[in-house]
N, CA, C and O atoms as CSV, one atom per row, in Angstrom:
chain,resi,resn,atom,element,x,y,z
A,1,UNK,N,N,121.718,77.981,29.773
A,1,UNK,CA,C,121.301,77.580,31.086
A,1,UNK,C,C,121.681,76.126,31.353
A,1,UNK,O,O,121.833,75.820,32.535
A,2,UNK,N,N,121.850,75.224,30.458
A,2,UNK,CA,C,121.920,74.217,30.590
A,2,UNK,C,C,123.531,73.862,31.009
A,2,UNK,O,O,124.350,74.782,30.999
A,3,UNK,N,N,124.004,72.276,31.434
A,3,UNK,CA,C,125.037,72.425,31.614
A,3,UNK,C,C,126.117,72.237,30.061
A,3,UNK,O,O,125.577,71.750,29.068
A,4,UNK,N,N,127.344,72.584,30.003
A,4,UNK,CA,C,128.268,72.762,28.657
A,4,UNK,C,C,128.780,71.458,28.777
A,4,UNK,O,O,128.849,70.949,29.895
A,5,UNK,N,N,129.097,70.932,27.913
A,5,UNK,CA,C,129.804,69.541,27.607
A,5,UNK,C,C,131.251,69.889,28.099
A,5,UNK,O,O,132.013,68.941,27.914
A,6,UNK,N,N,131.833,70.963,28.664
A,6,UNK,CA,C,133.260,70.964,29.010
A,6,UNK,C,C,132.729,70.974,30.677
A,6,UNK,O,O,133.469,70.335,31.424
A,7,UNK,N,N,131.722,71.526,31.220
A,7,UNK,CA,C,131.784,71.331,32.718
A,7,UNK,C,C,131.464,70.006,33.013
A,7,UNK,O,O,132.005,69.506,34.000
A,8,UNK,N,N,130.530,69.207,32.214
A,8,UNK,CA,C,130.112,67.698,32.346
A,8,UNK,C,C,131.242,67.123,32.554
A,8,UNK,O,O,131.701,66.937,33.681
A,9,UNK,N,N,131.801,66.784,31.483
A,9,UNK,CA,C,133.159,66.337,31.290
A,9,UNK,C,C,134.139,66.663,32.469
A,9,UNK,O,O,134.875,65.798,32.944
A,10,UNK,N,N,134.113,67.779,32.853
A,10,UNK,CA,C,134.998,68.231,34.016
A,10,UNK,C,C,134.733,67.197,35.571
A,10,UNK,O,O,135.573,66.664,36.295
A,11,UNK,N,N,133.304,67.215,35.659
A,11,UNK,CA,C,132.155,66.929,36.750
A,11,UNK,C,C,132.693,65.279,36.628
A,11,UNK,O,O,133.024,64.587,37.591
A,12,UNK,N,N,132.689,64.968,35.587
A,12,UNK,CA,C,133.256,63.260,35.577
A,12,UNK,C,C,134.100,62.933,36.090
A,12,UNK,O,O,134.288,62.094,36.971
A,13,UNK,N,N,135.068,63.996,35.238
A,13,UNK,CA,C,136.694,63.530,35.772
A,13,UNK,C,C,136.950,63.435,37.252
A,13,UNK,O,O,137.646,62.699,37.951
A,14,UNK,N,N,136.142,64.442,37.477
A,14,UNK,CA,C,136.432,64.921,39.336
A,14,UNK,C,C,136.086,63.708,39.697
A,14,UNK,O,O,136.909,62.814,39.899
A,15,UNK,N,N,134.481,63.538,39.842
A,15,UNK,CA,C,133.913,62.449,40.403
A,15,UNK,C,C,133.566,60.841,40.283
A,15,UNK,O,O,132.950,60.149,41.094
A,16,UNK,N,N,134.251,60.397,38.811
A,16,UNK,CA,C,134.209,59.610,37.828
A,16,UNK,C,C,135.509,58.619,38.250
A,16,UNK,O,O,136.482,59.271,38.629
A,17,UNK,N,N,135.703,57.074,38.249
A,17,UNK,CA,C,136.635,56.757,37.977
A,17,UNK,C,C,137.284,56.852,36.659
A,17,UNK,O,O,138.485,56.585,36.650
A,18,UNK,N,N,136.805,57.135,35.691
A,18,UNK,CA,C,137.743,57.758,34.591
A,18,UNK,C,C,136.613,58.760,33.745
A,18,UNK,O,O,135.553,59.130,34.249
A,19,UNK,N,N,137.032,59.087,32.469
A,19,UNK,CA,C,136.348,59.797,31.914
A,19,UNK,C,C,134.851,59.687,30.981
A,19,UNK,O,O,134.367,60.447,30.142
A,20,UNK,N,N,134.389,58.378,31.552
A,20,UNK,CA,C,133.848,57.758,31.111
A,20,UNK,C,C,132.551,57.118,31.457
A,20,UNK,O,O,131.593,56.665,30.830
A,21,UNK,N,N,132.953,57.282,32.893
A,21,UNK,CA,C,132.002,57.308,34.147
A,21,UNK,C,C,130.745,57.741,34.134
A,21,UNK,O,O,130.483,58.458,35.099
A,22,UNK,N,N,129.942,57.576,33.445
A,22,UNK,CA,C,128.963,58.943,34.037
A,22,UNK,C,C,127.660,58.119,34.614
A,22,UNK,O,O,126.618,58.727,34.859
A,23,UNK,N,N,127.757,56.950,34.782
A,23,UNK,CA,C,126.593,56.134,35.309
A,23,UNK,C,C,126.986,56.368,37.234
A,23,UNK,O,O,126.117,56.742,38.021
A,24,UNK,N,N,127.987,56.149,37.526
A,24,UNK,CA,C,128.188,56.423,38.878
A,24,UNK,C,C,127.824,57.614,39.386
A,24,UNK,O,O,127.809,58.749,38.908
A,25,UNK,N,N,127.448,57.034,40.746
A,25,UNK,CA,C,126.400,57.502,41.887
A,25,UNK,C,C,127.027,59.084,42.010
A,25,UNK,O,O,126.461,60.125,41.674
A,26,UNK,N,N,128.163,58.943,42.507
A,26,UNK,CA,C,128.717,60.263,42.523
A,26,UNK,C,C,128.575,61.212,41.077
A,26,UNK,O,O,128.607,62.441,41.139
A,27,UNK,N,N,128.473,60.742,40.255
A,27,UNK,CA,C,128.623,61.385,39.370
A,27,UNK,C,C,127.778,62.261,39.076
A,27,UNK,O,O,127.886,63.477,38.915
A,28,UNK,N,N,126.314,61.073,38.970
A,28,UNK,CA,C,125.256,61.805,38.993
A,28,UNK,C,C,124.972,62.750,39.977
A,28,UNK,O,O,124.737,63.883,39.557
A,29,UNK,N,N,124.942,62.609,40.923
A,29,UNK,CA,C,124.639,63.516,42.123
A,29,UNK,C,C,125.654,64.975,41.734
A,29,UNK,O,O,125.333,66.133,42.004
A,30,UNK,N,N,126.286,64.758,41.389
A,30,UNK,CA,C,127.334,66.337,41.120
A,30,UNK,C,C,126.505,66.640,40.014
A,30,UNK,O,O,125.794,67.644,40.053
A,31,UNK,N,N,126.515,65.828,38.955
A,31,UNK,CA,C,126.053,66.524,37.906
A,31,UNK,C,C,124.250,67.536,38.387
A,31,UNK,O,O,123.794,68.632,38.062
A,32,UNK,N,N,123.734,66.346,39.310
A,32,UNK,CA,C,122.520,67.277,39.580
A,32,UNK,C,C,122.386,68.370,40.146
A,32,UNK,O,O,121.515,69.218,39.952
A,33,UNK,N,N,123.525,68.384,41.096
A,33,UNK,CA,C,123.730,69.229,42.269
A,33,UNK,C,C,124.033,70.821,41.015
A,33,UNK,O,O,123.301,71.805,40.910
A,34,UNK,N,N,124.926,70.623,40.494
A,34,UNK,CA,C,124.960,71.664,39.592
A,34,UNK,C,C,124.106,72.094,38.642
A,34,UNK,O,O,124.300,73.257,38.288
A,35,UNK,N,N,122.885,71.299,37.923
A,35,UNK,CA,C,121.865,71.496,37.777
A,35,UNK,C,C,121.363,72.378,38.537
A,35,UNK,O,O,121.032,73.532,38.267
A,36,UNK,N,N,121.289,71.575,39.900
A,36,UNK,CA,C,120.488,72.465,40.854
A,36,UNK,C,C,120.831,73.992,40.973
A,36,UNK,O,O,120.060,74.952,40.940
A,37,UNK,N,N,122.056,73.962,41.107
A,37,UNK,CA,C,122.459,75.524,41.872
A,37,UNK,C,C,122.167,76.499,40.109
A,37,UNK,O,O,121.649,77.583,40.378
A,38,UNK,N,N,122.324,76.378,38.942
A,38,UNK,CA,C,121.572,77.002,37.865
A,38,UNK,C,C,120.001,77.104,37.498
A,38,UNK,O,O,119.523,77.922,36.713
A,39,UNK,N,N,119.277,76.099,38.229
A,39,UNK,CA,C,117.864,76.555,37.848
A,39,UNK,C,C,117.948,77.163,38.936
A,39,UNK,O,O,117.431,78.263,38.740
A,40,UNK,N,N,118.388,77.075,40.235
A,40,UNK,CA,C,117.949,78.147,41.514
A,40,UNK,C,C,117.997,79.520,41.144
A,40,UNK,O,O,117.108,80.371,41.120
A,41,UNK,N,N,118.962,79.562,40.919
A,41,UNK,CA,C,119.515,81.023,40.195
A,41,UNK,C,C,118.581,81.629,39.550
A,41,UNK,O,O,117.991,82.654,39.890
A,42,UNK,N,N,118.346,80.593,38.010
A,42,UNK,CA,C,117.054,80.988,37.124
A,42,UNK,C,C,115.976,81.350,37.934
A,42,UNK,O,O,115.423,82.444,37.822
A,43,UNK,N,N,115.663,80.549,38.694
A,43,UNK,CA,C,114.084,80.489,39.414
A,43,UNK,C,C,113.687,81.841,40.502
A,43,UNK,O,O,112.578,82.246,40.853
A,44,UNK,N,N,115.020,82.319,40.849
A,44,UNK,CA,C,115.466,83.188,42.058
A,44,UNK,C,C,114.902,84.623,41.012
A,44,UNK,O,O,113.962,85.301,41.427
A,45,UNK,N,N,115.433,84.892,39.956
A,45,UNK,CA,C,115.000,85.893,38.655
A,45,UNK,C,C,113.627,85.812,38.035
A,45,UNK,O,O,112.795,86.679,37.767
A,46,UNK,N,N,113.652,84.340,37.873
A,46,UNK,CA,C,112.167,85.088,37.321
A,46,UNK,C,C,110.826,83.612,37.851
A,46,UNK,O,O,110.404,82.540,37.417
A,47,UNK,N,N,110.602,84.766,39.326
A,47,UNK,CA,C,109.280,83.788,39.996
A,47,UNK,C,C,108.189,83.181,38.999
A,47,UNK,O,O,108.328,81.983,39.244
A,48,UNK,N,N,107.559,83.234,38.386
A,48,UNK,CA,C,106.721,83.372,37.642
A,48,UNK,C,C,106.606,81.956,36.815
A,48,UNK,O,O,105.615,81.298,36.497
A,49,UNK,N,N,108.499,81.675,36.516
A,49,UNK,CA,C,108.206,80.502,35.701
A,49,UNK,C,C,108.247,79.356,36.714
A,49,UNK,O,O,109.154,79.086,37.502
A,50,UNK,N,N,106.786,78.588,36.484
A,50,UNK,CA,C,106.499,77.904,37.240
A,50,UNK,C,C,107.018,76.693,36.629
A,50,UNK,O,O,107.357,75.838,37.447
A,51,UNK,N,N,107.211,76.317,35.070
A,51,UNK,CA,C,107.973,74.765,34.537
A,51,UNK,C,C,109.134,74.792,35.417
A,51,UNK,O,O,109.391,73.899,36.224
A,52,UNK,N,N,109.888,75.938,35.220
A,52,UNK,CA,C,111.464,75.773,35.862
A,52,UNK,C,C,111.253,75.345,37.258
A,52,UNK,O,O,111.876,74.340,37.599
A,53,UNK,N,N,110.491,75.917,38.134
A,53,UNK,CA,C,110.082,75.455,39.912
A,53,UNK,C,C,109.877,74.044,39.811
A,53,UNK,O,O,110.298,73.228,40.631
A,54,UNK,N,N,109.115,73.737,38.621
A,54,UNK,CA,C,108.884,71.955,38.981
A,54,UNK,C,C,109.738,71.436,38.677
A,54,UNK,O,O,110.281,70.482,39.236
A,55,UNK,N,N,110.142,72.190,37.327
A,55,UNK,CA,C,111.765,70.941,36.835
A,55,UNK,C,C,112.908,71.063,38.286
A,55,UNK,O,O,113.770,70.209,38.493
A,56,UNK,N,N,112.756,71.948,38.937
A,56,UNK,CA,C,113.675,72.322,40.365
A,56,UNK,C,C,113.820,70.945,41.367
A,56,UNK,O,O,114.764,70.278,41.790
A,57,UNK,N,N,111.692,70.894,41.556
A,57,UNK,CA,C,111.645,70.204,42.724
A,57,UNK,C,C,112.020,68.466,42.270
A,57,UNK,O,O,112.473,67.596,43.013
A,58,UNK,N,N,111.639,68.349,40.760
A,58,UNK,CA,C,112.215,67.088,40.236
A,58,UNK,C,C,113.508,66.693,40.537
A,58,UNK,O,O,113.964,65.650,41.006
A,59,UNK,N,N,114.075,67.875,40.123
A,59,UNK,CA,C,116.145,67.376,39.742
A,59,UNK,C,C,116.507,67.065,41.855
A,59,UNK,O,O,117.357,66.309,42.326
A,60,UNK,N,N,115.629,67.856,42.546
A,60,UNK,CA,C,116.198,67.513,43.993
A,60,UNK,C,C,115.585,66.474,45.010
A,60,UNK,O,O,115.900,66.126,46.148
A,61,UNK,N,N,114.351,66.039,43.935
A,61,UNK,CA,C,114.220,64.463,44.638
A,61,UNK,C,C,114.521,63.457,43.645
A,61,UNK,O,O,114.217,62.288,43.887
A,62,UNK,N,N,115.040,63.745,42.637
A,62,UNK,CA,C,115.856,62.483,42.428
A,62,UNK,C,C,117.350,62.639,42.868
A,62,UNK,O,O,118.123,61.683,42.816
A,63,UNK,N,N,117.770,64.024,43.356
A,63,UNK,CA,C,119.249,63.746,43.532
A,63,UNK,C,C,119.392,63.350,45.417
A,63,UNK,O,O,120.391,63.047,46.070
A,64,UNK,N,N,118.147,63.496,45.785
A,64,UNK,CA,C,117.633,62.973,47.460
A,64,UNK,C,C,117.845,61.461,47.257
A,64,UNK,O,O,118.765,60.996,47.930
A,65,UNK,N,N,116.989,60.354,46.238
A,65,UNK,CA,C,117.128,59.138,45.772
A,65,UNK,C,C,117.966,58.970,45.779
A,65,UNK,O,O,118.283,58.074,46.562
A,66,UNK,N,N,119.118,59.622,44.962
A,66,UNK,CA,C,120.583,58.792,44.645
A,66,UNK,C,C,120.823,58.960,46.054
A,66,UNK,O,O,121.018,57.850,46.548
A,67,UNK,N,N,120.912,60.134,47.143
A,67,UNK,CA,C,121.981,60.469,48.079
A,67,UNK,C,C,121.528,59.159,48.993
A,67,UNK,O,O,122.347,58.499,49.633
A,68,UNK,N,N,120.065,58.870,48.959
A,68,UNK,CA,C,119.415,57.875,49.733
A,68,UNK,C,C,119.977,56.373,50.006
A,68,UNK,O,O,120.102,55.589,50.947
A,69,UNK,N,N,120.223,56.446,48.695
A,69,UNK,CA,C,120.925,55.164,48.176
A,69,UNK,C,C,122.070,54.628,48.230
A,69,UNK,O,O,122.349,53.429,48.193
A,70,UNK,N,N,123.071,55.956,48.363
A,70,UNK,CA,C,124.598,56.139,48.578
A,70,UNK,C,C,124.821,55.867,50.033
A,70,UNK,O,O,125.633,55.057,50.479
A,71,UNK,N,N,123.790,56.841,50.918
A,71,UNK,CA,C,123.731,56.452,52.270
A,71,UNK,C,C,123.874,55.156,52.559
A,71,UNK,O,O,125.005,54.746,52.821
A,72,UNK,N,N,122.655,54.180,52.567
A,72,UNK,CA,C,122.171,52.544,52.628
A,72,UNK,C,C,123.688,52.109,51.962
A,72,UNK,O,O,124.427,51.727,52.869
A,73,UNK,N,N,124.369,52.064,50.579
A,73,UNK,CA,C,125.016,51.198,50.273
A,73,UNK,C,C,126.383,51.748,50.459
A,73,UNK,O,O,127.217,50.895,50.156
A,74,UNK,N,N,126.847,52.728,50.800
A,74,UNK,CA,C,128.602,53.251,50.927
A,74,UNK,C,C,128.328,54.774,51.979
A,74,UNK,O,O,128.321,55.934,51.569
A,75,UNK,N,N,128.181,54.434,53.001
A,75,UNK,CA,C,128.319,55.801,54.021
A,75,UNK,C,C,129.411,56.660,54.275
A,75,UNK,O,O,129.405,57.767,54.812
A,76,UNK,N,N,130.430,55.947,53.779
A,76,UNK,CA,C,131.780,56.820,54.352
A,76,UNK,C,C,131.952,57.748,53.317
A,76,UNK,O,O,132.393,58.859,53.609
A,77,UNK,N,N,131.649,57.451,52.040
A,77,UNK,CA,C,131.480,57.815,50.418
A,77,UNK,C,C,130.250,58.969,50.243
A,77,UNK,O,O,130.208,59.899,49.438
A,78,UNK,N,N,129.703,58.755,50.816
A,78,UNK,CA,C,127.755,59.476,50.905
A,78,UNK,C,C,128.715,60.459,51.693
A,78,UNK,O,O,128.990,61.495,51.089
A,79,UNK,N,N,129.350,60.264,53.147
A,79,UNK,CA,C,129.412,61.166,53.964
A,79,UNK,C,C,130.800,62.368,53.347
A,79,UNK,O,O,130.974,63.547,53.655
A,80,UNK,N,N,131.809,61.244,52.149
A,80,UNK,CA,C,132.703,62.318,51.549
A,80,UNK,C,C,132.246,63.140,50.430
A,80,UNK,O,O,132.652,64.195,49.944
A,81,UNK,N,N,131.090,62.189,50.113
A,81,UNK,CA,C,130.826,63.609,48.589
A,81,UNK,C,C,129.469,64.429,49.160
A,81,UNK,O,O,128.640,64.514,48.254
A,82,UNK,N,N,129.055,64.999,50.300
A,82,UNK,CA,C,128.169,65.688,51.135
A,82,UNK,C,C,128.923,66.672,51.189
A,82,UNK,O,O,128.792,67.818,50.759
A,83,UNK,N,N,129.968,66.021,51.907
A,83,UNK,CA,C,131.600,67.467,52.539
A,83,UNK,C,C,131.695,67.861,51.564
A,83,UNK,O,O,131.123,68.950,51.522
A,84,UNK,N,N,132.458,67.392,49.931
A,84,UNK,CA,C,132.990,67.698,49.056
A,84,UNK,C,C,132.334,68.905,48.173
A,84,UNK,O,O,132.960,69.863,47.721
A,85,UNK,N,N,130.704,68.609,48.002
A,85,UNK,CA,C,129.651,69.239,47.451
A,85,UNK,C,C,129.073,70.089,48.043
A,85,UNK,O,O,128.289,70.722,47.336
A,86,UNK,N,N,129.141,70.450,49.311
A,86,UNK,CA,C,128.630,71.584,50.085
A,86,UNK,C,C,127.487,71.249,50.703
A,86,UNK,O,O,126.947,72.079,51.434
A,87,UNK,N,N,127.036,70.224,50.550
A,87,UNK,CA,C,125.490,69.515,51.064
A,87,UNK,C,C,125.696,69.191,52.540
A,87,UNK,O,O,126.668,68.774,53.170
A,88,UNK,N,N,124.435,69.529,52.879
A,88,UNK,CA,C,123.648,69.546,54.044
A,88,UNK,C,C,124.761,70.014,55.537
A,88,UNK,O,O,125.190,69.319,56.459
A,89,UNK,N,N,124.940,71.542,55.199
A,89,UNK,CA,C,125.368,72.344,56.039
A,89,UNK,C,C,124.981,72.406,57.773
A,89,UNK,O,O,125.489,73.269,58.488
């Protein structure tokens, strides 16, 4: 369930100025975003587990924080990795 050290790695390169990246804003935010869309999944199967629902609502207000933040300090950047990531349709 978790993410594989070859999609991380992948998630960098994309969004990373090099491979090495993984403190950047974008980065994180992909990496959560994909978080996200695997516990949904999980959570979508089996209602019940209520840790996974909270670990859910955690991973999407801190990845709200980063987007918050991206907004305020680089908008054109906030507004390309929104498009890029499928966010806020």
């Amino acid at each position: 369930m978790a993410l594989t050290k070859e999609k991380t790695s992948a998630l960098v390169s994309a969004f990373g100025a090099n491979e090495k990246d993984t403190g950047n804003v974008k980065v994180q935010v992909a990496i959560l975003t994909e978080r996200i869309k695997q516990l949904t999944e999980h959570c979508k199967n089996l209602q019940k587990d209520k840790s996974a629902s909270r670990g859910l609502l955690k991973l999407v207000g801190q990845r709200r924080k980063l987007l918050k933040y991206m907004q305020r300090t680089d908008l054109e950047g906030y507004r390309a990795l929104i498009k890029e990531l499928g966010l806020r349709k």
